[in-house]
C-alpha positions as CSV (number, residue, x, y, z in Angstrom):
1,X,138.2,58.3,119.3
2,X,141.7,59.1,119.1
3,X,143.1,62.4,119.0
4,X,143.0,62.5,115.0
5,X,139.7,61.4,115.5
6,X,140.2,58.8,113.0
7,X,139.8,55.5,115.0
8,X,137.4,55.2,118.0
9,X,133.7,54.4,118.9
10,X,131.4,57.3,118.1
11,X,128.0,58.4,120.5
12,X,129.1,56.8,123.9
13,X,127.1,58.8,126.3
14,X,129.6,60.8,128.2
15,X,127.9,59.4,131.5
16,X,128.2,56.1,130.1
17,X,132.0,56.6,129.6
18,X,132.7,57.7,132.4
19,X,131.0,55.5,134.9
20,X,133.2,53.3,137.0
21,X,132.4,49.6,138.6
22,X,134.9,48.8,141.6
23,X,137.3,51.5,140.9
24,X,137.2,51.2,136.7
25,X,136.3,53.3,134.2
26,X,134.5,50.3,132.2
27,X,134.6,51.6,128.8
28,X,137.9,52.5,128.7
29,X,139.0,49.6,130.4
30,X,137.0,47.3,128.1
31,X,139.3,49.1,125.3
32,X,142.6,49.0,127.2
33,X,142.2,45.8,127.6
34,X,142.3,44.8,124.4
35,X,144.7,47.4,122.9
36,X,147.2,46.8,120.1
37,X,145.0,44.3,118.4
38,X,141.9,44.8,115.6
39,X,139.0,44.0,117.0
40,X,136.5,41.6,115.4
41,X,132.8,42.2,114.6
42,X,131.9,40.0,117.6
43,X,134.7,42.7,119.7
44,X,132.8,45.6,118.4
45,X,128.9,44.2,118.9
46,X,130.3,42.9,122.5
47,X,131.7,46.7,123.5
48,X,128.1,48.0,121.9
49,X,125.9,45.8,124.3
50,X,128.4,46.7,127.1
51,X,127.1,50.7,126.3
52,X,124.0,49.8,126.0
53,X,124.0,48.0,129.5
54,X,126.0,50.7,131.5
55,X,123.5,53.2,130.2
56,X,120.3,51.2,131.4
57,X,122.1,50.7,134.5
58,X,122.5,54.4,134.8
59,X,118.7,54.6,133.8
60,X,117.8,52.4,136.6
61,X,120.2,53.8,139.1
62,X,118.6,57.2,138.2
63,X,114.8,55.5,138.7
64,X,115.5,53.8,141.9
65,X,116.8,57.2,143.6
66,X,113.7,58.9,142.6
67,X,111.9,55.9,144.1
68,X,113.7,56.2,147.2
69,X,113.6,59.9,147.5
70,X,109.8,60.0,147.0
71,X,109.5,57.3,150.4
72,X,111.7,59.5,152.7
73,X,115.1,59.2,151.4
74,X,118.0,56.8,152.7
75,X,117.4,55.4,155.0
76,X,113.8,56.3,155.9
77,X,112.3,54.6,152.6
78,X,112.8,51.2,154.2
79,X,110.9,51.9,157.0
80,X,108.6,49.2,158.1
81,X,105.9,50.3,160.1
82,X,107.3,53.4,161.6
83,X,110.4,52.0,162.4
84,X,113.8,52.1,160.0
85,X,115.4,48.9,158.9
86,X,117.8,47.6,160.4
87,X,120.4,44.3,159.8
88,X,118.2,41.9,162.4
89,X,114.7,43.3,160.6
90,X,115.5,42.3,157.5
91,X,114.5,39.0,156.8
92,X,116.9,36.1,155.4
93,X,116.3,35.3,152.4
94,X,117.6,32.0,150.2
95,X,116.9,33.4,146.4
96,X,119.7,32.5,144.3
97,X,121.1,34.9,141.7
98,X,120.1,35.3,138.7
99,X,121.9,34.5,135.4
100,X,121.9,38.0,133.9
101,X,124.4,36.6,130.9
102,X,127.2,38.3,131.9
103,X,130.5,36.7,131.9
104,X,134.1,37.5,133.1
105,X,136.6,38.9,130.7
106,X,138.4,35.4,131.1
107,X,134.9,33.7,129.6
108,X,134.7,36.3,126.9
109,X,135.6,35.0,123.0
110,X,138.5,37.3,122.3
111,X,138.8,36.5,118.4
């Protein structure tokens, strides 16, 4: 919203607008981005799945601390057999990374 409260995005979770990826506050980055110009539906339903994502990445963030906390904390929920894991226990492993349909801004349709 803007000071006037006139123009904005209503009911972003203030921990969704105010988590940052590499340094970037992503909402507001999303929306700096693309300033001085009207967005389009596909603008606005694009900046709503973004909220929606950064808050069930907080929601799993959140999950997989409790998880860890309950085994022993960092690093000791790891452990294998007494032992904490280390970069030569960890096995190699060749998966490949999944497709979560996410694209760069570059890729994105911007009208």
């Amino acid at each position: 919203m803007d000071k006037a409260l006139t123009t904005g995005f209503k009911g972003v979770p203030e921990a969704v607008w105010n988590f940052h990826i590499g340094g970037y506050q992503v909402c507001e980055k999303w929306l700096k981005d693309r300033k001085g110009r009207t967005l389009s539906k596909d603008d606005i339903a694009h900046y709503q799945k973004v909220v929606v994502a950064l808050a069930e990445t907080i929601r799993f963030m959140a999950e997989i601390d409790k998880v860890i906390a309950r085994h022993g904390g960092w690093p000791g929920a790891f452990a294998v057999s007494g032992e904490p894991m280390t970069p030569s226990s960890v096995p190699a492993t060749k998966s490949p990374t999944p497709d979560l349909g996410l694209h760069t801004e570059d890729e994105l349709p911007l009208g």
